[in-house]
MIDOSE-1310 file (N, C-alpha, C; in nm, 2 decimals, decimal comma, always signed):
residues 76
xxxx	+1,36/-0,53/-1,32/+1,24/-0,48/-1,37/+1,13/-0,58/-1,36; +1,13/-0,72/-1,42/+1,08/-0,85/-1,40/+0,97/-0,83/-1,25; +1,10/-0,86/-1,11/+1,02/-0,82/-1,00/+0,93/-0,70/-0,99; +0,99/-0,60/-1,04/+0,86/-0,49/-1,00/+0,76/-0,45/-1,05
xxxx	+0,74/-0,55/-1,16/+0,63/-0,53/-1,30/+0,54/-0,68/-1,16; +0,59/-0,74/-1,11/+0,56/-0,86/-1,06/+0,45/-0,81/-0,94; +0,54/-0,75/-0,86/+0,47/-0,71/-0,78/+0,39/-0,57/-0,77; +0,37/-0,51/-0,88/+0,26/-0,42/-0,86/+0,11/-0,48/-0,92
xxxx	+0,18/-0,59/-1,03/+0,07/-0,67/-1,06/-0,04/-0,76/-0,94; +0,06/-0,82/-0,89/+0,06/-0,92/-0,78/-0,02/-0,82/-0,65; +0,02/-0,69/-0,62/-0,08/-0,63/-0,56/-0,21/-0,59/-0,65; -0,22/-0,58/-0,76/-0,38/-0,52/-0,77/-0,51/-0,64/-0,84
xxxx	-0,44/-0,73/-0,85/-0,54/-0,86/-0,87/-0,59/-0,97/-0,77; -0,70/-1,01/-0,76/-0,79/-1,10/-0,70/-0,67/-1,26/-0,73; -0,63/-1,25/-0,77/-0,57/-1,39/-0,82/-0,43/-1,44/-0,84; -0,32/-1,33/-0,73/-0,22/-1,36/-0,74/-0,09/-1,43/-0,78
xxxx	-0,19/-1,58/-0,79/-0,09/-1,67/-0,82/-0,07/-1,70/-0,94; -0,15/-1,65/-1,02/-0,17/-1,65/-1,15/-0,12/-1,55/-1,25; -0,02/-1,45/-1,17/+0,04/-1,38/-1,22/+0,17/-1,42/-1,24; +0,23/-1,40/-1,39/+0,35/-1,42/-1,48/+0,40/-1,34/-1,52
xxxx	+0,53/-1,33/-1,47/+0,63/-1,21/-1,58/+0,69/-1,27/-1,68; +0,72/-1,25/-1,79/+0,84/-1,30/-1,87/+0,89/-1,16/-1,89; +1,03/-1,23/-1,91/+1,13/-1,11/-1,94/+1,22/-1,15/-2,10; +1,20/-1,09/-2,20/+1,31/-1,13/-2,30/+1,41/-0,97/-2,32
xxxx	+1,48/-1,03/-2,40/+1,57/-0,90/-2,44/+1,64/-0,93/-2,57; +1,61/-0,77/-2,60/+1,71/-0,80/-2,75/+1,78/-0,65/-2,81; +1,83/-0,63/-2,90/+1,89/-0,56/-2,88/+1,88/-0,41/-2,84; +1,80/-0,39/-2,88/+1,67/-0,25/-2,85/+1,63/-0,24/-2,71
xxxx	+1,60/-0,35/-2,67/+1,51/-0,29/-2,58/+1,48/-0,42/-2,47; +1,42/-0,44/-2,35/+1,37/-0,54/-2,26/+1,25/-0,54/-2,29; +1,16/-0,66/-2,34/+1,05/-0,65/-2,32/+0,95/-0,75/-2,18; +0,88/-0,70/-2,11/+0,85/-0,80/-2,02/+0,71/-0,79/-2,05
xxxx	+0,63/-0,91/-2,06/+0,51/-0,94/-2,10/+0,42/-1,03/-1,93; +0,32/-0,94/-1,93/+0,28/-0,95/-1,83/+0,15/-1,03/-1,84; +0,10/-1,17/-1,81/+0,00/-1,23/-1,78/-0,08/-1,24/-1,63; -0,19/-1,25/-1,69/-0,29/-1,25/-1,55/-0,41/-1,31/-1,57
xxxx	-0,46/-1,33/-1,48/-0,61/-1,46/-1,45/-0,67/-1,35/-1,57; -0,80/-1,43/-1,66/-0,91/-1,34/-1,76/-1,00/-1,25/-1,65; -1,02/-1,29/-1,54/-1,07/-1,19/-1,51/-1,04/-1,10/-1,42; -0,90/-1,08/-1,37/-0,83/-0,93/-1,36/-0,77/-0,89/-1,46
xxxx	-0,80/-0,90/-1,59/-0,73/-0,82/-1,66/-0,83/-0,66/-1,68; -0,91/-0,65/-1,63/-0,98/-0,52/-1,64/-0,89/-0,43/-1,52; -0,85/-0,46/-1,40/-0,80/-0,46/-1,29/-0,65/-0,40/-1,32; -0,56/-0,50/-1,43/-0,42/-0,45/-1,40/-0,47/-0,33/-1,55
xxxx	-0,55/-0,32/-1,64/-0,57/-0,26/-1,75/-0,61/-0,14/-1,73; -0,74/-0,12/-1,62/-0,79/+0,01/-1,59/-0,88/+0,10/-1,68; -0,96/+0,16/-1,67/-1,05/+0,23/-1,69/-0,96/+0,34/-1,83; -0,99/+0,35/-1,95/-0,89/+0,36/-2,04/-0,76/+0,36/-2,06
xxxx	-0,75/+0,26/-1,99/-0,59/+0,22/-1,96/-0,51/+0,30/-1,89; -0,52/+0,33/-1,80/-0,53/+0,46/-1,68/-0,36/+0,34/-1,59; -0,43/+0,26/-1,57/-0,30/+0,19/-1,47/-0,22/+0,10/-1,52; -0,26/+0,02/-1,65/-0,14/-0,01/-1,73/-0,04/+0,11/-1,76
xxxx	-0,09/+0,19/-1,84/-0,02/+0,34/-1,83/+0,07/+0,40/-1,75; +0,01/+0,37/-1,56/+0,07/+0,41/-1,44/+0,22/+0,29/-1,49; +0,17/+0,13/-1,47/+0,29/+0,05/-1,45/+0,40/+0,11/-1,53; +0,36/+0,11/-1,68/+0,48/+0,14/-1,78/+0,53/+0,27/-1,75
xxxx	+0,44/+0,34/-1,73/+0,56/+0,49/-1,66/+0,63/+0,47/-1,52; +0,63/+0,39/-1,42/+0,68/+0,36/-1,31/+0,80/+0,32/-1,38; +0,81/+0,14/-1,46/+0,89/+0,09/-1,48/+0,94/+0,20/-1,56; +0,95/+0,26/-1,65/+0,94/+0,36/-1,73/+1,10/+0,43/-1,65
xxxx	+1,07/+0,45/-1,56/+1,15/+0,57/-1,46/+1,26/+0,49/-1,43; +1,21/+0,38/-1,34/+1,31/+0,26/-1,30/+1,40/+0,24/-1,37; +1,35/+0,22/-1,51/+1,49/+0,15/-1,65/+1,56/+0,26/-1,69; +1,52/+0,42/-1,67/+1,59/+0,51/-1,71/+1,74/+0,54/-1,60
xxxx	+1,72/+0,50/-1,47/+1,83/+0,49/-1,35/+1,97/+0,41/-1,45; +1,90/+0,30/-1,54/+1,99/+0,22/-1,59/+2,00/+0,21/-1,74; +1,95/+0,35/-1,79/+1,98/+0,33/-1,91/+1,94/+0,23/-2,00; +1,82/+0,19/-2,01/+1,80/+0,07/-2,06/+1,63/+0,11/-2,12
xxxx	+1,55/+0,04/-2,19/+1,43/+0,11/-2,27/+1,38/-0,04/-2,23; +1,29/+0,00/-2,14/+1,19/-0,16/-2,10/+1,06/-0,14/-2,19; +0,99/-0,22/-2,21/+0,86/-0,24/-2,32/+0,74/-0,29/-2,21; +0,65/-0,27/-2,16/+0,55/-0,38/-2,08/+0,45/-0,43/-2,13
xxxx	+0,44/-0,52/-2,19/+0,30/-0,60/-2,30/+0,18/-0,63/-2,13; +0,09/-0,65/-2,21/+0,03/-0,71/-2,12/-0,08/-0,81/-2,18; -0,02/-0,91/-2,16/-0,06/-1,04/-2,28/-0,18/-1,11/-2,20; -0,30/-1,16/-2,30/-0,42/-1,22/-2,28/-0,39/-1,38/-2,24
């Protein structure tokens, strides 16, 4: 999940290298917390949160193949 939270991020920002997954887990749930340069965060966030929205329902779909409840933060 990590990689594909990685690289959809990593495609829609100006500033790729500055993109961070973390991944924790606990018993509930995966949560992966997503960092990015301050000024693409309008970029992976979207217009009322229109494509953060998209990522977590993609991953969303992904974690369900495996039974598992992923969380996507998307941390400042």
């Amino acid at each position: 999940m990590k990689e594909l939270v990685e690289v959809i991020a990593k495609s829609l920002v100006d500033y790729p290298d500055q993109v961070v997954v973390t991944e924790t887990e606990n018993e509930k749930a995966i949560v992966l917390e997503l960092r990015v340069a301050q000024s693409d965060m309008g970029k992976v966030i979207g217009k009322q949160g229109r494509i953060a929205k998209a990522i977590r329902s993609v991953v969303k779909a992904a974690a369900s193949k495996e039974e598992k409840k992923v969380i996507v933060e998307i941390m400042q």
